[in-house]
LOTIDREN-568164 format. One line per 5 residues: number of its first residue (from 1); their letters; for each residue x negated, y negated, z negated of N, C-alpha, C. Coordinates in pm, whole numbers, padded with zeros to 5 digits. Each point is the difference from the previous one (the first is absolute). Layout:
# LOTIDREN-568164
NUM = a = X,Y,Z,X,Y,Z,X,Y,Z | ...
This chain:
# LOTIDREN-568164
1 = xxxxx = -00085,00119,00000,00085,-00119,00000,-00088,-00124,00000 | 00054,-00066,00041,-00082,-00133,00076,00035,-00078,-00184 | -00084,-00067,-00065,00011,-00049,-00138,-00052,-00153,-00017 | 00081,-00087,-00093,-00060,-00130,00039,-00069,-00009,-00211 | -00076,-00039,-00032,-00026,-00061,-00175,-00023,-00091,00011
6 = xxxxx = 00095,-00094,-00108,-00044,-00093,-00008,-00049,-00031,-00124 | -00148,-00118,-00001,-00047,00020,-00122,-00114,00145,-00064 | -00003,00049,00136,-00079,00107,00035,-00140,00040,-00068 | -00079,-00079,00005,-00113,-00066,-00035,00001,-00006,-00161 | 00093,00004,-00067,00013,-00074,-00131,00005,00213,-00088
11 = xxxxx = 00015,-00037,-00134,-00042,00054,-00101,00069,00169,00080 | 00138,-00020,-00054,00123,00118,00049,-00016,00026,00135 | 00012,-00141,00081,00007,00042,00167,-00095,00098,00032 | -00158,-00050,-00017,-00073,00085,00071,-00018,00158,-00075 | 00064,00054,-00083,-00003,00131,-00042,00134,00062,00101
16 = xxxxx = 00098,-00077,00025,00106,00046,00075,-00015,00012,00144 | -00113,-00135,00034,-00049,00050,00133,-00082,00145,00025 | -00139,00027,-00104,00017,00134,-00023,00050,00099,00051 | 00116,-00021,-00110,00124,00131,00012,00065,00048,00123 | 00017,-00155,00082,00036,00029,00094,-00048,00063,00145
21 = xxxxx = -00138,-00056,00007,-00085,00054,00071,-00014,00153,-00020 | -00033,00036,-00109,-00013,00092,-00059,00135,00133,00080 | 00098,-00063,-00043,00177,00080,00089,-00032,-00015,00126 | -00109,-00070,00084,00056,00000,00155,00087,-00095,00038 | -00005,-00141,-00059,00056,-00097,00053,-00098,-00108,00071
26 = xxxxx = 00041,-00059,00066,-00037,-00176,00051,00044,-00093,-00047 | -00149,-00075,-00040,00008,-00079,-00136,-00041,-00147,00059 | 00062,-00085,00024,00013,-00134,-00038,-00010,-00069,-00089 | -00085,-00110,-00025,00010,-00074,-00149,-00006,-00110,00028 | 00070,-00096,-00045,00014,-00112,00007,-00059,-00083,-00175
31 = xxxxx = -00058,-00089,00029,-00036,-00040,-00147,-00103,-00150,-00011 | 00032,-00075,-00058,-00046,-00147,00006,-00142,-00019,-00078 | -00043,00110,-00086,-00115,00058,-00100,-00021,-00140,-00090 | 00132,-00060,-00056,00022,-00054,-00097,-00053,00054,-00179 | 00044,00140,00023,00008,00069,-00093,-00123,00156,00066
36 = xxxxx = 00045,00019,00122,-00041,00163,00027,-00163,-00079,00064 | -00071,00124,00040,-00142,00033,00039,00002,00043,00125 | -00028,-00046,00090,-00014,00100,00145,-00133,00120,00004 | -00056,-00028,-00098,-00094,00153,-00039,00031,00136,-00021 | 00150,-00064,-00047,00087,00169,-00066,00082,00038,00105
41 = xxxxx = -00029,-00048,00115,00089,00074,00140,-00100,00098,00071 | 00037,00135,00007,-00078,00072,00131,00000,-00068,00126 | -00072,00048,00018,-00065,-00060,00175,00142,00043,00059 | 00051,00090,-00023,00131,00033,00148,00115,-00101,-00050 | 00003,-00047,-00089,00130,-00104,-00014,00000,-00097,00080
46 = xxxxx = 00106,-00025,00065,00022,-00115,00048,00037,-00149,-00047 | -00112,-00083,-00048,00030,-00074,-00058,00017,-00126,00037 | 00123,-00069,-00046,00036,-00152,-00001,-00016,-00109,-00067 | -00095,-00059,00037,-00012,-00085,-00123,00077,-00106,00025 | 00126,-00025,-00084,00122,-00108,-00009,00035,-00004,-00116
51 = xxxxx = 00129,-00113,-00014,00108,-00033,-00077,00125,00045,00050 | 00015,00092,-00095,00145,00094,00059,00116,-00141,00069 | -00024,-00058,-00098,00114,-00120,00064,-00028,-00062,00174 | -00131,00029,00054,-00029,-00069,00112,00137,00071,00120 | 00112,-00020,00029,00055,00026,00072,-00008,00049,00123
56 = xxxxx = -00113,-00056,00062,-00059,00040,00144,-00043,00140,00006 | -00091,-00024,-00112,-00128,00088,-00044,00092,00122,-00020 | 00071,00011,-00082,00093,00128,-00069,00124,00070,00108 | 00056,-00060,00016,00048,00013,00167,-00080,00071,00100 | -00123,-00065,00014,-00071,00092,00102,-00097,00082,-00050
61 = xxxxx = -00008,00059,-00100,-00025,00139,-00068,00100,00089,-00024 | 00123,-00027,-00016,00074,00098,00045,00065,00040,00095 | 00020,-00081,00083,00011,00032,00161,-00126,00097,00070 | -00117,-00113,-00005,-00121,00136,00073,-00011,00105,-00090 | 00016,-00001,-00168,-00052,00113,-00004,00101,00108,00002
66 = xxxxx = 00117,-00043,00006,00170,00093,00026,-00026,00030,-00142 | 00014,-00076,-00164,00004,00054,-00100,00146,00067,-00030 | -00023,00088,-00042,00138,00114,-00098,00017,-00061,-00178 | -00073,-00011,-00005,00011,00012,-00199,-00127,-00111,00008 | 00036,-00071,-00137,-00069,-00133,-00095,00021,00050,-00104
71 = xxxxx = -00093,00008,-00050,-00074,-00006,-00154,-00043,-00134,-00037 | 00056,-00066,-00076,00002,-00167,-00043,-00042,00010,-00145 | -00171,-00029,-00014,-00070,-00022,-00134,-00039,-00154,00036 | 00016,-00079,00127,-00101,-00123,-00070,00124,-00025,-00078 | -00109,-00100,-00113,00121,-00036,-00093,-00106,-00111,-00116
76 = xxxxx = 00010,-00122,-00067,-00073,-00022,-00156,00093,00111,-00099 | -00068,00052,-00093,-00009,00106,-00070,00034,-00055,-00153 | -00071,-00150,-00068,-00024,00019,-00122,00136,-00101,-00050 | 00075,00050,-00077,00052,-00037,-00111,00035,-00161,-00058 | -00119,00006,-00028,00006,-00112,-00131,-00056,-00106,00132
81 = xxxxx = -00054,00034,00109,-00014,-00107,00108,00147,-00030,00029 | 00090,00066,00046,00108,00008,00050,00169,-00102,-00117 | -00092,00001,-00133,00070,-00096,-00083,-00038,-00125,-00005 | -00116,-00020,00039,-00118,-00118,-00005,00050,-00047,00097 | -00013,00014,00132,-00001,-00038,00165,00114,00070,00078
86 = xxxxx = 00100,-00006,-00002,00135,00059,00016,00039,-00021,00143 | -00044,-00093,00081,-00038,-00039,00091,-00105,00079,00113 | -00079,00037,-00079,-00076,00082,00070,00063,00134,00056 | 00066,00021,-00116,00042,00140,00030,00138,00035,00072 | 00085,-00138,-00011,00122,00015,00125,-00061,-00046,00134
91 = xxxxx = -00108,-00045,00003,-00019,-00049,00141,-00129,00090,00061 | -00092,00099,-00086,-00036,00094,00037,00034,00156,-00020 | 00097,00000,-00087,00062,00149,00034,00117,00025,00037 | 00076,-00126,-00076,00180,00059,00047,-00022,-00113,00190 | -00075,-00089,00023,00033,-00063,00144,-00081,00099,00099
96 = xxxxx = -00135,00054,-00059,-00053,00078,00112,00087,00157,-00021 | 00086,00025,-00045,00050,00118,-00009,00157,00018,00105 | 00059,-00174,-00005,00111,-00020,00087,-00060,-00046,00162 | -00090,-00001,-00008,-00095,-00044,00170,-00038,00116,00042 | -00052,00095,-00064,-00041,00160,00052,00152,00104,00001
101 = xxxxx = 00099,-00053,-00076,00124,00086,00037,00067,-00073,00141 | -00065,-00113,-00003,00125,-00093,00180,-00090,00117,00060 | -00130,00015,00024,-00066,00054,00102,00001,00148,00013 | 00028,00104,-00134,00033,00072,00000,00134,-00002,00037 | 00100,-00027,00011,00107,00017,00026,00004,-00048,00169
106 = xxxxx = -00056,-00103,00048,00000,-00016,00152,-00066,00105,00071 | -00106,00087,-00056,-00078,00115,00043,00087,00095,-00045 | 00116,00004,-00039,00056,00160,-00025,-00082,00106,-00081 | -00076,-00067,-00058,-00052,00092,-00087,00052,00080,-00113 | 00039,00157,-00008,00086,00103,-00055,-00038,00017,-00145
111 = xxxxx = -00095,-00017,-00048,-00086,-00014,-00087,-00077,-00104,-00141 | 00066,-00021,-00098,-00083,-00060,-00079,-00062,00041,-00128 | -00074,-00005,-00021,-00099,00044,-00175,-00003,-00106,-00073 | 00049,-00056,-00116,-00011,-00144,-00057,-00092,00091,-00113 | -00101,-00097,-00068,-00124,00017,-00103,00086,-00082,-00102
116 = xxxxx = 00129,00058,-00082,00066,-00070,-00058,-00045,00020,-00171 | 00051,-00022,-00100,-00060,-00046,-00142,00122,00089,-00121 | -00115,00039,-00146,00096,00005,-00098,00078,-00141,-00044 | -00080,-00097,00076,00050,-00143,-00086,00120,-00002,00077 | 00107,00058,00032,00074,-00025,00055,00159,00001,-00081
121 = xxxxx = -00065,00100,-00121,00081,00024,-00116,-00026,-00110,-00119 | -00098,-00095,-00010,00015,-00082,-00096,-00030,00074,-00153 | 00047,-00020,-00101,-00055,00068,-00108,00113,00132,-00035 | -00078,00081,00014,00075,00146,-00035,00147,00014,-00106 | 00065,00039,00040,00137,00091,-00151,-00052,00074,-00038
126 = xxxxx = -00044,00095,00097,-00003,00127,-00052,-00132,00083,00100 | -00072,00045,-00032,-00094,00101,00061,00012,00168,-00052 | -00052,00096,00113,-00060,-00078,00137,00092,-00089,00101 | -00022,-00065,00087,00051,-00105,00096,00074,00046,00109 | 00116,00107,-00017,00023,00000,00154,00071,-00079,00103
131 = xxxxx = 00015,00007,00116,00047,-00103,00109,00128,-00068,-00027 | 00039,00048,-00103,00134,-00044,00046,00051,-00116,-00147 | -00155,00007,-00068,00006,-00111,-00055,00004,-00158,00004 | 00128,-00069,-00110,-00020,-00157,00035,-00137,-00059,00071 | 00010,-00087,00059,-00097,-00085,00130,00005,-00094,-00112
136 = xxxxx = -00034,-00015,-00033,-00036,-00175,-00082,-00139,-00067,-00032 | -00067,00004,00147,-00164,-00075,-00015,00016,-00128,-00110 | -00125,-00001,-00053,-00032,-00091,-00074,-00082,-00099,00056 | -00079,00000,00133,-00049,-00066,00031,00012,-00001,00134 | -00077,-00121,00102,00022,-00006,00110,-00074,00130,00113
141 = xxxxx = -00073,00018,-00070,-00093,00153,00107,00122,00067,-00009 | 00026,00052,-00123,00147,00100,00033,00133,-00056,00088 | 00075,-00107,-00072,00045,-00059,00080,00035,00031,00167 | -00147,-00046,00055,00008,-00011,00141,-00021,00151,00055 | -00089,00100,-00087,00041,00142,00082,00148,00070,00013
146 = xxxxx = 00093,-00083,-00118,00107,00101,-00009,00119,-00064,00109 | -00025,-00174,-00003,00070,-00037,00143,-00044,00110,00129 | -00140,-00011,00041,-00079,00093,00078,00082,00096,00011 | 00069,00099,-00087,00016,00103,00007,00206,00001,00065 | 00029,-00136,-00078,00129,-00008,00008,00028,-00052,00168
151 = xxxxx = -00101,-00070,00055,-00016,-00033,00130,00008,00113,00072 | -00086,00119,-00041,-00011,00143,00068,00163,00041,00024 | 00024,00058,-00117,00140,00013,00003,00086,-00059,00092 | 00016,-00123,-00005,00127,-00067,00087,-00101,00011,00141 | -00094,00015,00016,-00012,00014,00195,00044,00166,00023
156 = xxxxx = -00046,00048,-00078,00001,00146,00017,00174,00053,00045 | 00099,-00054,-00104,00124,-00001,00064,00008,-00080,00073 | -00026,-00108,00025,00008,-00073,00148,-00050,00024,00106 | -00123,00059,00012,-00065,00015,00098,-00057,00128,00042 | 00022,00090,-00140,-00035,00148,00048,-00161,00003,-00040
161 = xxxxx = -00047,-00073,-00053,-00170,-00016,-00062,-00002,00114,-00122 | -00080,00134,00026,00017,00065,-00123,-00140,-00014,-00088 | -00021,00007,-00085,-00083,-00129,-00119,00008,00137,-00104 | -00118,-00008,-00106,-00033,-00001,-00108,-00074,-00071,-00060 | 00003,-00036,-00127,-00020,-00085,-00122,-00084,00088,-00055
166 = xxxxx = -00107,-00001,-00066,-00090,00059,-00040,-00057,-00087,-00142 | 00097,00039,-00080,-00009,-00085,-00138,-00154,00030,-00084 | -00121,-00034,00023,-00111,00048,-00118,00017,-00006,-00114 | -00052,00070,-00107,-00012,-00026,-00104,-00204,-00100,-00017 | -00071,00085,-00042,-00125,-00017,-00026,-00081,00019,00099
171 = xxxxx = -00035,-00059,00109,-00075,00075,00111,-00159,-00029,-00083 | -00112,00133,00005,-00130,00027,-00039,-00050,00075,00056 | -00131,00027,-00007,-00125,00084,00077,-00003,-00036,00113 | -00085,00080,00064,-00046,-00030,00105,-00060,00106,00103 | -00025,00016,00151,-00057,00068,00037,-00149,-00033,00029
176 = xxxxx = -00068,00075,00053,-00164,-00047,00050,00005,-00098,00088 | -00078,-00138,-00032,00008,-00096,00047,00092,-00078,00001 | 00121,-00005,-00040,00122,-00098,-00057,00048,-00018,-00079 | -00111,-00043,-00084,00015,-00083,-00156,00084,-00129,00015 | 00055,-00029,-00115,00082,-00132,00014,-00089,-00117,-00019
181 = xxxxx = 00055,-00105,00076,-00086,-00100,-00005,00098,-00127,00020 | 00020,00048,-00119,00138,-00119,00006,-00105,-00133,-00073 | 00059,-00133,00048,-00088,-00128,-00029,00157,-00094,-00056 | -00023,-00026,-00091,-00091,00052,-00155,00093,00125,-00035 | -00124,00083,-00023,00120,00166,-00071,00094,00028,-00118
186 = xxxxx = 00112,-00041,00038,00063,00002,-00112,00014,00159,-00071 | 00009,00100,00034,00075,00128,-00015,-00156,00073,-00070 | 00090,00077,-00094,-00105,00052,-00146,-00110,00098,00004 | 00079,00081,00100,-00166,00094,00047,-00122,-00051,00044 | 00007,-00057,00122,-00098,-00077,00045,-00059,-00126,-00134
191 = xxxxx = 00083,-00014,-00049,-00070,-00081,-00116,-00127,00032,-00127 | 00100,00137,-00048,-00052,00048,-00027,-00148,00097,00023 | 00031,-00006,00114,-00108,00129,00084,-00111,-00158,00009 | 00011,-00110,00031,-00084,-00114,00000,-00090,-00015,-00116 | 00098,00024,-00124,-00081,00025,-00149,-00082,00068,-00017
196 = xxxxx = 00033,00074,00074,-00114,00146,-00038,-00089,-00022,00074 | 00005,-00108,00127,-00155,00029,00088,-00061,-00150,-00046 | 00033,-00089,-00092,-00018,-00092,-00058,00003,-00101,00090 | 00115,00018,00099,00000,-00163,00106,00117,-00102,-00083 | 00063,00061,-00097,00077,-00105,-00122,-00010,00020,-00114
201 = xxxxx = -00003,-00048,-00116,-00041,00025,-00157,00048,00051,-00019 | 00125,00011,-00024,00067,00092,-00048,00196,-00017,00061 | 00055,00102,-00030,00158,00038,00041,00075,-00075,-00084 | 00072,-00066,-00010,00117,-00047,-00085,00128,00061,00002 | 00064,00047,-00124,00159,00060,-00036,00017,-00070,-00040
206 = xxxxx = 00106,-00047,00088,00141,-00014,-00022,00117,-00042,-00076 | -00037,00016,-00148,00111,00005,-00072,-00044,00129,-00096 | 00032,00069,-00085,-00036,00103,-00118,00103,00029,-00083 | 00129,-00062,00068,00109,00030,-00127,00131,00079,00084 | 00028,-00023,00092,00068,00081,00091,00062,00179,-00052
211 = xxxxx = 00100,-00004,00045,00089,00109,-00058,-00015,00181,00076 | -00164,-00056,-00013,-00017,00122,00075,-00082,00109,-00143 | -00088,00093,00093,-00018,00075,-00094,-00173,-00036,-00077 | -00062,-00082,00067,-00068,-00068,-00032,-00016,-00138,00022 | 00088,-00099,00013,00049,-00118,-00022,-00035,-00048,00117
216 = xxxxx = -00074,00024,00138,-00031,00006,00103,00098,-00029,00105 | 00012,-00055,00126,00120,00027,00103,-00025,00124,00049 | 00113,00076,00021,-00052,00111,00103,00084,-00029,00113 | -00090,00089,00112,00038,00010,00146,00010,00107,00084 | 00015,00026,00089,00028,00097,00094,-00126,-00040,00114
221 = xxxxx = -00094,00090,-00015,-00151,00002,00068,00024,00079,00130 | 00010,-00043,00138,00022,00108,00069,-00143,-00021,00161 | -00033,00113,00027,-00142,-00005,00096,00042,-00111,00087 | -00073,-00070,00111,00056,-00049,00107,-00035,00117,00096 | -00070,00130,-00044,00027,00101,00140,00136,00024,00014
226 = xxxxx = 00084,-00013,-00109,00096,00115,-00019,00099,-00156,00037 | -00007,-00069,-00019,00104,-00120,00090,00000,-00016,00101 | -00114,00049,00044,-00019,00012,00176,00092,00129,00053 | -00064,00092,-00077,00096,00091,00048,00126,-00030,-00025 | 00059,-00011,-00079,00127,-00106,00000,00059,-00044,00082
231 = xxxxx = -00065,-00088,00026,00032,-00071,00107,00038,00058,00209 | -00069,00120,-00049,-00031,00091,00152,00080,00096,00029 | 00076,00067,-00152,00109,00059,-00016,00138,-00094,00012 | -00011,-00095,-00043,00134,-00126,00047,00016,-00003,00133 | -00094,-00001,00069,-00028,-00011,00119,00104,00137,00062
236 = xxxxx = -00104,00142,00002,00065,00138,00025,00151,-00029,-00022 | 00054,-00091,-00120,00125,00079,-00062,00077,-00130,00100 | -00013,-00105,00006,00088,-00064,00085,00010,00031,00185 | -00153,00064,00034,-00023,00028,00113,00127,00127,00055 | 00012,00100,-00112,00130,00086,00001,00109,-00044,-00027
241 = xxxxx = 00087,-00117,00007,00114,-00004,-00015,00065,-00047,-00177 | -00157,-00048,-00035,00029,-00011,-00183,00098,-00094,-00030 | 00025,-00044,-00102,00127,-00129,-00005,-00097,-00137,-00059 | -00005,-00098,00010,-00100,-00066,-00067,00032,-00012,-00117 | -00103,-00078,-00088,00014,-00006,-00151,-00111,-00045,-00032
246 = xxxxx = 00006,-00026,-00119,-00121,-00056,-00121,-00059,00140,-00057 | -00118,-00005,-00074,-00048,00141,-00021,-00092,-00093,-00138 | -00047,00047,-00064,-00048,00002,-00113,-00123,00071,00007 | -00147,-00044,-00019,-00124,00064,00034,-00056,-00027,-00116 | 00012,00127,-00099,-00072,00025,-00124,-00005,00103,-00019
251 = xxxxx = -00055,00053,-00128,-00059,00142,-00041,00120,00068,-00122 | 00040,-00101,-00072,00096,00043,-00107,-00050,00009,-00118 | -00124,-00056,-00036,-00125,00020,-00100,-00030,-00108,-00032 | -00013,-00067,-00101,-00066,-00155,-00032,-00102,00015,-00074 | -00111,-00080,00017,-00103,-00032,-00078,-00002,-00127,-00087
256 = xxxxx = -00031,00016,-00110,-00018,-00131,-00030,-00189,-00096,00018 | 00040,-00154,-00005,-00160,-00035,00065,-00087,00055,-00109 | -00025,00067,-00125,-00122,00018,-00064,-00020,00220,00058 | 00122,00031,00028,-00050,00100,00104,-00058,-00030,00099 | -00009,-00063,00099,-00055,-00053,00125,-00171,-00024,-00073
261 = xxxxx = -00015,-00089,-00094,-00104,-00005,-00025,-00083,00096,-00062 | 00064,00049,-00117,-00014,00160,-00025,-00086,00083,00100 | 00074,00043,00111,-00010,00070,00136,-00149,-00041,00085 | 00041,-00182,-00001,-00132,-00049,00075,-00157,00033,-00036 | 00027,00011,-00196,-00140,00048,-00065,-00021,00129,00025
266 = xxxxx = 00086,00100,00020,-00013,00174,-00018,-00040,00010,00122 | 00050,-00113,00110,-00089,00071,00185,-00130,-00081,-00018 | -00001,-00112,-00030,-00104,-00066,00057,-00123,-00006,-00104 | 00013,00084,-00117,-00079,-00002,-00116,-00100,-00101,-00070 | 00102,-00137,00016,-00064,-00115,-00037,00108,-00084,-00066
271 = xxxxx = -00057,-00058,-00083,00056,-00073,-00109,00094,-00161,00065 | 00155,-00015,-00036,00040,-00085,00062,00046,-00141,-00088 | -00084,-00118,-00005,00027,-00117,-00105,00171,-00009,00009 | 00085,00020,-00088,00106,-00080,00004,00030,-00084,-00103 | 00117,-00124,00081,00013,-00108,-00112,00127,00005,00006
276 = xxxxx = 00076,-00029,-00123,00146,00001,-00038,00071,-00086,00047 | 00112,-00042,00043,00059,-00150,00078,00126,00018,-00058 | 00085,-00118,00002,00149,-00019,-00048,00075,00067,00137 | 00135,00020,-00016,00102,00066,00109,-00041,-00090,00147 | 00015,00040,00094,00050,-00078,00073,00153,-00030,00013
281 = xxxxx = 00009,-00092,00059,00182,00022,00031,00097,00034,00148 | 00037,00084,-00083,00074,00087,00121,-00049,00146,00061 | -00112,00059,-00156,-00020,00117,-00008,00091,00092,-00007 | 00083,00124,00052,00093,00075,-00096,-00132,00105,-00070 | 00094,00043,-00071,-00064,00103,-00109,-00056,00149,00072
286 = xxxxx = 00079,-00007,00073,00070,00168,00093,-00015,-00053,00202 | -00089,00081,00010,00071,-00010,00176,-00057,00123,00057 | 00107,00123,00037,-00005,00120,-00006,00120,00003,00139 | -00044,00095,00056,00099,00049,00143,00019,00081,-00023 | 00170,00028,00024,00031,00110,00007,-00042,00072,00171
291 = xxxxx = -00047,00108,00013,-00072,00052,00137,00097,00088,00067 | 00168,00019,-00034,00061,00096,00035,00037,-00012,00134 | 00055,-00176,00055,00077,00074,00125,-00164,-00057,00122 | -00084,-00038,-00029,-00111,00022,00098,-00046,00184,00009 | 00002,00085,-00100,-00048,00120,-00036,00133,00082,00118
296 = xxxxx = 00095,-00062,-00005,00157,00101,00005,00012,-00051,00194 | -00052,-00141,-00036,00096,-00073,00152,-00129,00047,00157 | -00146,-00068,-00124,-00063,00055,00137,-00140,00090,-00016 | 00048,00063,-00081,-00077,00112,-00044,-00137,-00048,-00056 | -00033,-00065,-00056,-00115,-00110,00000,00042,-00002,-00190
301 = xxxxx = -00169,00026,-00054,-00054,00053,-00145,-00122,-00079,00025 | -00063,-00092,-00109,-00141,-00020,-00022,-00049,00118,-00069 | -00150,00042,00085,-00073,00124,-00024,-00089,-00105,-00047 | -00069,-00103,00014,-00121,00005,-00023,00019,-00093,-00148 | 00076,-00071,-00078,00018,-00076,-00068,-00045,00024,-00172
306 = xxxxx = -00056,00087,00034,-00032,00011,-00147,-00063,-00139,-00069 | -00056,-00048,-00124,-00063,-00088,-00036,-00121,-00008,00026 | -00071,00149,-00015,-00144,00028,00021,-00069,-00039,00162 | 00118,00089,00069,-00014,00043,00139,00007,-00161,00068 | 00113,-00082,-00016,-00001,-00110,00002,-00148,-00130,-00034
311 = xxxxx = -00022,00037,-00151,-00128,-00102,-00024,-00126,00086,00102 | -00048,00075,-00027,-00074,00065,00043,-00026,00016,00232 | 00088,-00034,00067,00011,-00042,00117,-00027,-00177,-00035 | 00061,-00104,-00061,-00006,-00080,-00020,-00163,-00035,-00049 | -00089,00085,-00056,-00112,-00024,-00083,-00082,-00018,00132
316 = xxxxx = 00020,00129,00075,-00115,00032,00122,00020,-00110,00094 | 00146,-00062,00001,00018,-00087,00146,-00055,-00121,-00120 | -00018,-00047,-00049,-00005,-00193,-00054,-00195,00035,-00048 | -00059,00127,00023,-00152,-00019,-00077,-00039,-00038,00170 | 00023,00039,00127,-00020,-00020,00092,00025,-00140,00085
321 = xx = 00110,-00099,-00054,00084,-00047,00045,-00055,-00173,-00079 | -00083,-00087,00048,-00009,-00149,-00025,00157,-00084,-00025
């Protein structure tokens, strides 16, 4: 199948380009390397270097290359940017997300993969999280994926666009050679794994009073191999006739962060400085997926997600990785 990524280049994309290569597809990437690396593309990708929004540009990549299916990761990623600069993030994710559906939709393209979010649920009732829980983002990153998703929906009955939502929980690890390199890294592995090779003093938690089992947040840690695959099985299951939907991409297992660090000392057998910090706000206590109807709908289980298996891919890709 002829395949377009966007955002390709970046942390998730280029493990999914991978994957896909990997199945026997034709791989297109489109990507502005705002965020992504054109280092982490194999030589056989076909790569674009754009702004999904360039109209011309996007238009005539899917015409010559006759794309079937989009996988849509470009995206800003962090959070607490997305409360700060709110702006940024409707006019680079929810506007470049309605400019790549005009063009997908003028190309007839049968096919979509959205790189969609747990923030889409806002702060938990009840865990684990399954789909069919209240939507109530707390912030604007969530926010704009769950319009994203509600956009899917109404073309899909309008227009016959069949779509999955691909809700993450924790995306971590890494394969050989695609360490994260997120600028500035917000997300705790890579932070941590930084401590240990002494490129930052030390890790900061969080908060210490939290209603967990060691006062810690916990999370739902899941590989980015195993989101790729994810993502390739969404693919298979809509390619047969699937119905679209939202899917939930977690393990069903939470860690809390002084496990993560825990974990980071037992692989990497080095001592990690941490310093204590007040809550942030708009931590929940709990963020746990329920994994049933991804396991049931498209046969799709994280194998590789353990904590260990996880830090330990993550250790080998970031000692290599500037």
């Amino acid at each position: 199948m002829n395949v377009l990524v966007t955002g390709g280049a970046g942390y998730i994309g280029s493990h999914m380009v991978r994957v896909l290569l990997g199945a026997g597809h034709r791989v297109v990437v489109v990507d502005d390397l705002s965020a992504g690396h054109a280092d982490a593309l194999p030589a056989q990708v076909d790569f674009v270097h754009a702004d999904i929004r360039a109209k011309e540009t996007m238009a005539g990549v899917l015409k010559t290359r006759a794309v079937e299916a989009i996988f849509h990761f470009a995206s800003r990623i962090q959070v607490g940017e997305s409360v700060v600069h709110p702006r940024l993030y409707f006019r680079d994710n929810l506007g470049a997300a309605i400019e790549l559906l005009e063009r997908a939709l003028d190309a007839k393209v049968p096919y979509f993969v959205l790189s969609s979010t747990a923030a889409v649920y806002g702060a938990p009732l009840r865990t684990p999280i399954d789909e069919d829980h209240p939507k109530e983002p707390i912030n604007p990153y969530g926010e704009i994926k769950l319009a994203i998703e509600k956009m899917l929906a109404h073309y899909g009955r309008a227009y016959g666009l069949s779509y999955a939502a691909l809700r993450y929980f924790n995306a971590a690890g890494a394969e050989p050679g695609l360490a994260e390199r997120h600028d500035p890294e917000t997300h705790l592995i890579p932070l941590v794994l930084d401590a240990a090779l002494g490129r930052r003093p030390h890790v900061t938690v969080f908060g210490q009073d939290y209603p967990t089992p060691d006062g810690t947040c916990v999370r739902d840690y899941v590989h980015v191999a195993d989101l790729a695959d994810a993502h390739l099985a969404a693919l298979v299951y809509l390619s047969r006739g699937g119905a679209s939907g939202a899917f939930n991409l977690g393990t069903g297992q939470g860690h809390s962060v002084r496990d993560v660090i825990d974990a980071a000392r037992r692989v990497t057998g080095r001592e990690i400085p941490v310093v204590l910090g007040a809550r942030r706000e708009g931590d929940p206590p709990f963020l746990v997926a329920s994994k049933e109807r991804a396991k049931t709908v498209l046969g799709w289980e994280a194998t590789r997600s353990s904590l260990d298996h996880i830090i330990e891919d993550a250790w080998r890709a970031r000692q290599t990785t500037p």
